[in-house]
Structures are given as structure tokens and as C-alpha cells.
Residue, then its C-alpha position, 0 to 999 in steps of 0.5 A: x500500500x503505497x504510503x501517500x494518496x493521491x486526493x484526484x478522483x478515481x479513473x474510468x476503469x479504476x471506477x468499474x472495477x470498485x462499482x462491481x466489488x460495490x454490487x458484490x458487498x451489497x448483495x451480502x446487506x441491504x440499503x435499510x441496513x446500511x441507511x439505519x447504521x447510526x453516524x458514519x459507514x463506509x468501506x475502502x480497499x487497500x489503498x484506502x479508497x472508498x468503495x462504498x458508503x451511507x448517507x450520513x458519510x457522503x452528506x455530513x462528512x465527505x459532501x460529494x455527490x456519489x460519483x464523485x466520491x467512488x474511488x476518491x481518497x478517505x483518508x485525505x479527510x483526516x486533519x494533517x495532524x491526524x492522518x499518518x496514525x490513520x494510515x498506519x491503523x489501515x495498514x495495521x487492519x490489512x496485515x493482522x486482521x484485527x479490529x482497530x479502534x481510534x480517534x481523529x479529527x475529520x475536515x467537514x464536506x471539504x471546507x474548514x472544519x474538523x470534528x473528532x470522531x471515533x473509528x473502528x474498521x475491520x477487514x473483510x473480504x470479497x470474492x477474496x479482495x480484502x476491504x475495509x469496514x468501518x463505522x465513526x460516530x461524532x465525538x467532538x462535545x466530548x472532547x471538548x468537554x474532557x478539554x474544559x475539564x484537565x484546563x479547570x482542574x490545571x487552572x484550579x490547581x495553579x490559581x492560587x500562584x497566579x495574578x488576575x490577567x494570567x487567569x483571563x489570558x489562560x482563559x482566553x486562548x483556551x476558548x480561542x482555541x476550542x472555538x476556533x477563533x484567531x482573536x480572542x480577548x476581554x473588554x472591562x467595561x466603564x461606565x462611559x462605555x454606553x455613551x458613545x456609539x462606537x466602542x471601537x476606540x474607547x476600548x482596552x483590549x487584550x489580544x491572545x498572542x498580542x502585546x498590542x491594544x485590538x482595535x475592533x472594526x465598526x461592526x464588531x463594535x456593535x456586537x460586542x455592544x449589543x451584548x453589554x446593554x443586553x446582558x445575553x451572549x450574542x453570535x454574529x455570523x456572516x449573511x449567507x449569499x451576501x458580504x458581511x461588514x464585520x467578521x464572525x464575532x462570538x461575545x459573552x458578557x459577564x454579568x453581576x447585580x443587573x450590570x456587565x462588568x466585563x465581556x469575552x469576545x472571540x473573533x476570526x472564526x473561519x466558519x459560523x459560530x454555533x451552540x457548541x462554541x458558546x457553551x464553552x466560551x460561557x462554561x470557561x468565562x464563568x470558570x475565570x469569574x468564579x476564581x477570581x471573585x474567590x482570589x478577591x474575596x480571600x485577598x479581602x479576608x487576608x487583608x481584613x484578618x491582617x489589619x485585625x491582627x495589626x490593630x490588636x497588635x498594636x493596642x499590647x504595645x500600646x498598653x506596655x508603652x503606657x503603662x511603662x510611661x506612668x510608672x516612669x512618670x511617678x518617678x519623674x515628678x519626684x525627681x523633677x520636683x526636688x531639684x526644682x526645689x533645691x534650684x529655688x532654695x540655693x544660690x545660682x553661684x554655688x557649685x552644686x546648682x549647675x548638677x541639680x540644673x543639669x538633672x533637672x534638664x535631663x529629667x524633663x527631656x525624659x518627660x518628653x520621652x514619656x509624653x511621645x509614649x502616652x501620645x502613642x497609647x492614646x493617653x496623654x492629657x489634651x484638651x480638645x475643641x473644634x477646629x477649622x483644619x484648613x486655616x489651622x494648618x495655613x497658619x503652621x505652614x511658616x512653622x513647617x517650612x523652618x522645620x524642611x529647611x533647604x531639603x524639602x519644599x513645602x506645597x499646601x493644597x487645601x480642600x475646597x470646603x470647610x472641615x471642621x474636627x474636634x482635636x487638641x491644636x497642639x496635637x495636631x501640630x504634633x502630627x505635622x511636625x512629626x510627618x514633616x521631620x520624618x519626609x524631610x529625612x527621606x530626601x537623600x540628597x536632592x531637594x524634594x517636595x513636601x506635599x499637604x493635602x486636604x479633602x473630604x471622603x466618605x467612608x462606606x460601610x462595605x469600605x470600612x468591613x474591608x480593611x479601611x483605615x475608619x473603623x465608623x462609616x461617615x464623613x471625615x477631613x482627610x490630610x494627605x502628606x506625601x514625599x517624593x523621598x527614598x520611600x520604605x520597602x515593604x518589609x519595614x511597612x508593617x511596623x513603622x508605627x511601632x514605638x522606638x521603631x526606626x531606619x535612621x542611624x544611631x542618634x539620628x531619632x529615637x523612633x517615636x514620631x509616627x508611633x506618637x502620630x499613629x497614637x494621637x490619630x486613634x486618641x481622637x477616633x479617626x484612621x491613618x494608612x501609609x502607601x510607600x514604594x521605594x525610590x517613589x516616595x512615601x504618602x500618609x493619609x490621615x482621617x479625622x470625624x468631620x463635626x456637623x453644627x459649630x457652636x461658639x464657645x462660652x467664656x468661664x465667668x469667674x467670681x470672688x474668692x471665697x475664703x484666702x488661699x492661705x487659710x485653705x484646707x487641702x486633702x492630699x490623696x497618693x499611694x506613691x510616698x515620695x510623690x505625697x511627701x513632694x506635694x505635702x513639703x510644697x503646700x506646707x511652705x506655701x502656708x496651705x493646711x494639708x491633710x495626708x491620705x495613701x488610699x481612697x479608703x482612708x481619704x473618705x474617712x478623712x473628709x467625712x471627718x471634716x465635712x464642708x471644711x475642706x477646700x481643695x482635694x488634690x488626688x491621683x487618678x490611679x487608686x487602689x480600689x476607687x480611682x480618683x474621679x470616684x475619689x472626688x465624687x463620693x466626697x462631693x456628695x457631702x461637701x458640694x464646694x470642693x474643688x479638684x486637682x486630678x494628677x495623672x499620666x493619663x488623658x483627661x478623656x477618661x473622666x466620663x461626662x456626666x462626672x460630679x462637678x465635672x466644672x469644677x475638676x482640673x487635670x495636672x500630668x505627670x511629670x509636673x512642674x512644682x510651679x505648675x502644680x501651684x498655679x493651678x491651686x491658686x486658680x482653684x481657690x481664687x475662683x468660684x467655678 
């Protein structure tokens, strides 16, 4: 049998002699027989020509009419891919005997089209010339159905390790490829897609196999538009008898909550698209859907679990830090106020006063230190009120630029509306002062831009269940602060609102100033993100509550004092004994009576001794068993016309509002000045608050 066969048609006398073997093994079955044979029948000879057939064979496959197809080659049908393996299965049916069973891909009547059928021959023989039977049934759905399940369980197993446009690029050149297509792409659709006429050139396309942007003709424009406003699939083949304007198209929408999102679009086909190829375009984009709504919804948890996890975080480092910070505190207010009062006691002259300024010089640079921990714990004293943010950073701005230098340029760009907050002013030059220092150190060594931003967001809930920096949904000022410095890599990221966390070199900072800012931004209930990229710069966004109605504050009328300071009672309430001796020695020089407790317990049983007489009750805040704003409103209750000093490290936040003679409570932190602490009891005694 020679090994390749010629596709002209058969001779006159080659014709006779296959028509008589024809009538011969015909006269063995009958035409109902052959009529009734499912898919395809046909019987060649050693050469592989057809010596006979069914219907099915002649019209679905072959599409010659009968002379044309006695004695023409069956196997020049075969997909060129395919046809050697079915020349070998002749062969192989011819010599052994044995029955073969295979698949192929067949060219259909002739023109572009393959299918896959499965074949199975066997030899026979007729007035002892060997023949070849065999029948073929359609296969094709199968196979591509077998195709979509090894690329779902292949695109499944690999999702994971890949982005978003692999996963359509795969997707896509596998639908190309099943529908026979030259082009396939995906159109994300934007909202002003719907507006114009024409989609030709508004939009993005990726081409399978393409680096460049397609540019679909006018009328594939319209199929593909067509799909969008209607939400269905479309197939657009060409008129037959006629020319068309646009190719063959094939478009799938995607489609979610009554709105395409984006759509699959095929083209190129060299014959009609039919039903088979939609079932796997849309089989395959709702594969592509599925994973990548499932890689964003785990992103989306991922993202919100580390946020969690950051924010519990950094609540423990803020509890150590503030709990580090107040015993510091008790220490340094003895220490503060001793040598305060030795400078006061002994001559400028003498040797000893440069050694006790030098402590006392140390000891409030520590105090600093302790202040920028309790700032991060959100625990600092402040004193809030509303504030118009736009104007209040206008008139830091001279500030801010002493503080870039010649480094950095300082550009404001305010908001085109008022933003009215609730914040302690001095805070929130804290914050500024802080993120210009911190820009101003990332510039290496060109000058760069400093760049302050306010604006007015909206936080929706869906934003804030999802990882957004404002836990509550509502309106807040936003205070943009980007640098074009060296930026911060994203394994440092994570921590830089760490306490004593830094990049800088030894000496250079002590790693508190974000960890301060991070710290007064959740005191004051707002948000804070950082965005960075290494080598780009670095961008802060700070969110703040935006207030509503404003209302103008109320000047504190004072009145005559009652009763002279020198004559006052006062009840002295610490369980820290050097802070209690401290405080007793400065009001007994002052000529105040003072009266001693260590507890809550024992002042209680102090003042109701002493009823109305005394004046003033200067406690601490942390008590064993009662703290001090209980303390002063237990002992209110049987003497109204005490005042109250609460000393504490801690911010004057936690008094709640509906606290007893809340007007007539005064805060002092910890560390204090003695000169401070003395003021603030003169203020009290000499007003009638």
C-alpha cells in the first residue's frame, strides 16, 4: 500500500472495477441496513479508497455527490495532524486482521472544519479482495468537554500562584482555541462605555498572542455592544449569499447585580459560530469569574484578618508603652520636683546648682520621652475643641517650612470646603511636625517636595468591613502628606508605627514620631494608612470625624474668692510616698493646711471627718480600689464646694461626662512642674467655678 494518496478522483476503469466489488458487498446487506447504521459507514480497499458508503458519510462528512466520491481518497479527510496514525491503523487492519479502534479529527464536506470522531474498521473480504469496514460516530462535545475539564482542574490547581490577567489570558486562548477563533480577548467595561456609539476606540483590549491594544472594526463594535446593554451572549455570523461588514464575532458578557462588568469576545472564526462554541466560551468565562471573585474575596479576608491582627497588635504595645510611661512618670515628678526645689532654695553661684540644673534638664527631656509614649497609647492629657483644619494648618505652614529647611519644599493644597474636627491644636501640630521631620529625612540628597493635602471622603460601610483605615462609616477631613523621598520597602511597612521603631542611624531619632502620630490619630477616633514604594516616595493619609453644627464657645465667668488661699484646707490623696511627701513639703511652705491620705479608703474617712471644711482635694487618678474621679465624687456628695486637682499620666478623656462637678475638676500630668502644680491651686481657690 503505497504510503501517500493521491486526493484526484478515481479513473474510468479504476471506477468499474470498485462499482462491481460495490454490487458484490451489497448483495451480502441491504440499503435499510446500511441507511439505519447510526453516524458514519463506509468501506475502502487497500489503498484506502472508498468503495462504498451511507448517507450520513457522503452528506455530513465527505459532501460529494456519489460519483464523485467512488474511488476518491478517505483518508485525505483526516486533519494533517491526524492522518499518518490513520494510515498506519489501515495498514495495521490489512496485515493482522484485527479490529482497530481510534480517534481523529475529520475536515467537514471539504471546507474548514474538523470534528473528532471515533473509528473502528475491520477487514473483510470479497470474492477474496480484502476491504475495509468501518463505522465513526461524532465525538467532538466530548472532547471538548474532557478539554474544559484537565484546563479547570490545571487552572484550579495553579490559581492560587497566579495574578488576575494570567487567569483571563489562560482563559482566553483556551476558548480561542476550542472555538476556533484567531482573536480572542476581554473588554472591562466603564461606565462611559454606553455613551458613545462606537466602542471601537474607547476600548482596552487584550489580544491572545498580542502585546498590542485590538482595535475592533465598526461592526464588531456593535456586537460586542449589543451584548453589554443586553446582558445575553450574542453570535454574529456572516449573511449567507451576501458580504458581511464585520467578521464572525462570538461575545459573552459577564454579568453581576443587573450590570456587565466585563465581556469575552472571540473573533476570526473561519466558519459560523454555533451552540457548541458558546457553551464553552460561557462554561470557561464563568470558570475565570468564579476564581477570581474567590482570589478577591480571600485577598479581602487576608487583608481584613491582617489589619485585625495589626490593630490588636498594636493596642499590647500600646498598653506596655503606657503603662511603662506612668510608672516612669511617678518617678519623674519626684525627681523633677526636688531639684526644682533645691534650684529655688540655693544660690545660682554655688557649685552644686549647675548638677541639680543639669538633672533637672535631663529629667524633663525624659518627660518628653514619656509624653511621645502616652501620645502613642492614646493617653496623654489634651484638651480638645473644634477646629477649622484648613486655616489651622495655613497658619503652621511658616512653622513647617523652618522645620524642611533647604531639603524639602513645602506645597499646601487645601480642600475646597470647610472641615471642621474636634482635636487638641497642639496635637495636631504634633502630627505635622512629626510627618514633616520624618519626609524631610527621606530626601537623600536632592531637594524634594513636601506635599499637604486636604479633602473630604466618605467612608462606606462595605469600605470600612474591608480593611479601611475608619473603623465608623461617615464623613471625615482627610490630610494627605506625601514625599517624593527614598520611600520604605515593604518589609519595614508593617511596623513603622511601632514605638522606638526606626531606619535612621544611631542618634539620628529615637523612633517615636509616627508611633506618637499613629497614637494621637486613634486618641481622637479617626484612621491613618501609609502607601510607600521605594525610590517613589512615601504618602500618609490621615482621617479625622468631620463635626456637623459649630457652636461658639462660652467664656468661664469667674467670681470672688471665697475664703484666702492661705487659710485653705487641702486633702492630699497618693499611694506613691515620695510623690505625697513632694506635694505635702510644697503646700506646707506655701502656708496651705494639708491633710495626708495613701488610699481612697482612708481619704473618705478623712473628709467625712471634716465635712464642708475642706477646700481643695488634690488626688491621683490611679487608686487602689476607687480611682480618683470616684475619689472626688463620693466626697462631693457631702461637701458640694470642693474643688479638684486630678494628677495623672493619663488623658483627661477618661473622666466620663456626666462626672460630679465635672466644672469644677482640673487635670495636672505627670511629670509636673512644682510651679505648675501651684498655679493651678491658686486658680482653684481664687475662683468660684
Amino acid at each position: 500500500m503505497h504510503t501517500q494518496l493521491s486526493p484526484q478522483k478515481a479513473s474510468n476503469g479504476l471506477k468499474e472495477s470498485l462499482e462491481l466489488l460495490k454490487r458484490r458487498y451489497r448483495q451480502g446487506i441491504s440499503n435499510e441496513v446500511i441507511a439505519s447504521i447510526l453516524g458514519t459507514f463506509f468501506v475502502i480497499d487497500s489503498e484506502g479508497r472508498f468503495v462504498d458508503w451511507n448517507d450520513y458519510e457522503r452528506d455530513e462528512v465527505v459532501g460529494f455527490p456519489d460519483d464523485e466520491m467512488l474511488g476518491s481518497s478517505a483518508l485525505q479527510a483526516f486533519h494533517p495532524d491526524d492522518r499518518q496514525r490513520a494510515l498506519d491503523a489501515v495498514r495495521h487492519i490489512f496485515e493482522t486482521g484485527n479490529e482497530e479502534v481510534a480517534e481523529g479529527r475529520i475536515r467537514i464536506r471539504g471546507g474548514a472544519e474538523y470534528r473528532w470522531y471515533l473509528i473502528s474498521g475491520r477487514r473483510i473480504s470479497i470474492d477474496g479482495v480484502p476491504l475495509l469496514i468501518g463505522t465513526g460516530i461524532d465525538i467532538s462535545r466530548r472532547k471538548r468537554l474532557e478539554e474544559i475539564n484537565e484546563f479547570t482542574v490545571t487552572l484550579l490547581t495553579e490559581a492560587e500562584s497566579l495574578c488576575e490577567e494570567e487567569i483571563l489570558r489562560r482563559t482566553i486562548e483556551k476558548a480561542r482555541v476550542l472555538s476556533s477563533s484567531t482573536e480572542g480577548w476581554h473588554i472591562v467595561v466603564n461606565s462611559d462605555v454606553f455613551d458613545h456609539d462606537s466602542l471601537a476606540e474607547i476600548i482596552p483590549c487584550t489580544a491572545t498572542g498580542r502585546t498590542d491594544r485590538v482595535i475592533p472594526d465598526i461592526g464588531t463594535s456593535q456586537v460586542i455592544r449589543r451584548a453589554m446593554l443586553g446582558m445575553e451572549p450574542v453570535i454574529a455570523n456572516q449573511p449567507r449569499g451576501g458580504e458581511s461588514f464585520h467578521s464572525r464575532t462570538l461575545a459573552v458578557p459577564l454579568v453581576k447585580s443587573s450590570r456587565t462588568y466585563a465581556v469575552f469576545c472571540f473573533s476570526g472564526k473561519p466558519y459560523d459560530y454555533d451552540d457548541e462554541d458558546l457553551t464553552s466560551v460561557i462554561s470557561l468565562a464563568r470558570l475565570a469569574q468564579d476564581i477570581i471573585s474567590r482570589k478577591r474575596a480571600e485577598q479581602s479576608e487576608r487583608k481584613m484578618q491582617e489589619t485585625l491582627l495589626q490593630a490588636r497588635r498594636m493596642e499590647l504595645i500600646g498598653q506596655l508603652a503606657g503603662g511603662i510611661a506612668h510608672d516612669f512618670n511617678n518617678m519623674l515628678a519626684v525627681i523633677l520636683g526636688h531639684a526644682e526645689t533645691l534650684l529655688d532654695t540655693i544660690d545660682s553661684t554655688s557649685p552644686d546648682y549647675e548638677n541639680i540644673h543639669a538633672i533637672y534638664n535631663a529629667a524633663n527631656r525624659s518627660a518628653l520621652l514619656t509624653r511621645q509614649l502616652l501620645a502613642f497609647a492614646r493617653r496623654q492629657t489634651v484638651m480638645p475643641e473644634i477646629i477649622e483644619l484648613n486655616s489651622t494648618i495655613e497658619s503652621m505652614l511658616a512653622i513647617l517650612r523652618k522645620l524642611a529647611g533647604d531639603r524639602a519644599e513645602v506645597a499646601w493644597l487645601p480642600g475646597q470646603v470647610p472641615l471642621h474636627i474636634t482635636i487638641d491644636p497642639s496635637q495636631l501640630d504634633q502630627i505635622l511636625a512629626n510627618l514633616t521631620v520624618n519626609g524631610r529625612d527621606a530626601m537623600m540628597t536632592q531637594k524634594g517636595i513636601l506635599k499637604i493635602e486636604t479633602t473630604l471622603v466618605n467612608a462606606a460601610r462595605s469600605e470600612c468591613s474591608l480593611g479601611h483605615p475608619c473603623q465608623e462609616p461617615g464623613p471625615y477631613a482627610c490630610i494627605r502628606f506625601s514625599d517624593n523621598g527614598c520611600g520604605i520597602g515593604e518589609d519595614i511597612l508593617p511596623h513603622i508605627f511601632e514605638p522606638f521603631f526606626s531606619t535612621k542611624q544611631n542618634g539620628k531619632g529615637y523612633g517615636l514620631g509616627l508611633s506618637t502620630v499613629f497614637g494621637i490619630v486613634k486618641q481622637n477616633h479617626g484612621g491613618i494608612c501609609c502607601d510607600s514604594m521605594p525610590g517613589k516616595g512615601t504618602t500618609f493619609s490621615i482621617f479625622f470625624p468631620l463635626q456637623g453644627k459649630v457652636e461658639e464657645k462660652k467664656p468661664i465667668q469667674a467670681t470672688p474668692a471665697m475664703r484666702k488661699p492661705s487659710q485653705a484646707k487641702i486633702l492630699l490623696v497618693d499611694d506613691e510616698p515620695e510623690i505625697l511627701q513632694l506635694c505635702r513639703i510644697t503646700f506646707e511652705r506655701k502656708g496651705y493646711s494639708v491633710l495626708e491620705a495613701s488610699s481612697a479608703e482612708s481619704a473618705m474617712d478623712i473628709a467625712a471627718r471634716q465635712g464642708r471644711s475642706l477646700d481643695l482635694l488634690v488626688t491621683d487618678l490611679m487608686l487602689p480600689g476607687m480611682n480618683g474621679i470616684e475619689l472626688a465624687d463620693a466626697i462631693v456628695k457631702f461637701n458640694p464646694d470642693i474643688k479638684t486637682i486630678i494628677i495623672s499620666g493619663y488623658s483627661h478623656d477618661i473622666m466620663p461626662p456626666d462626672s460630679a462637678a465635672h466644672e469644677s475638676k482640673e487635670f495636672l500630668q505627670k511629670p509636673f512642674a512644682i510651679k505648675s502644680l501651684l498655679e493651678k491651686v491658686a486658680l482653684l481657690l481664687d475662683s468660684n467655678i
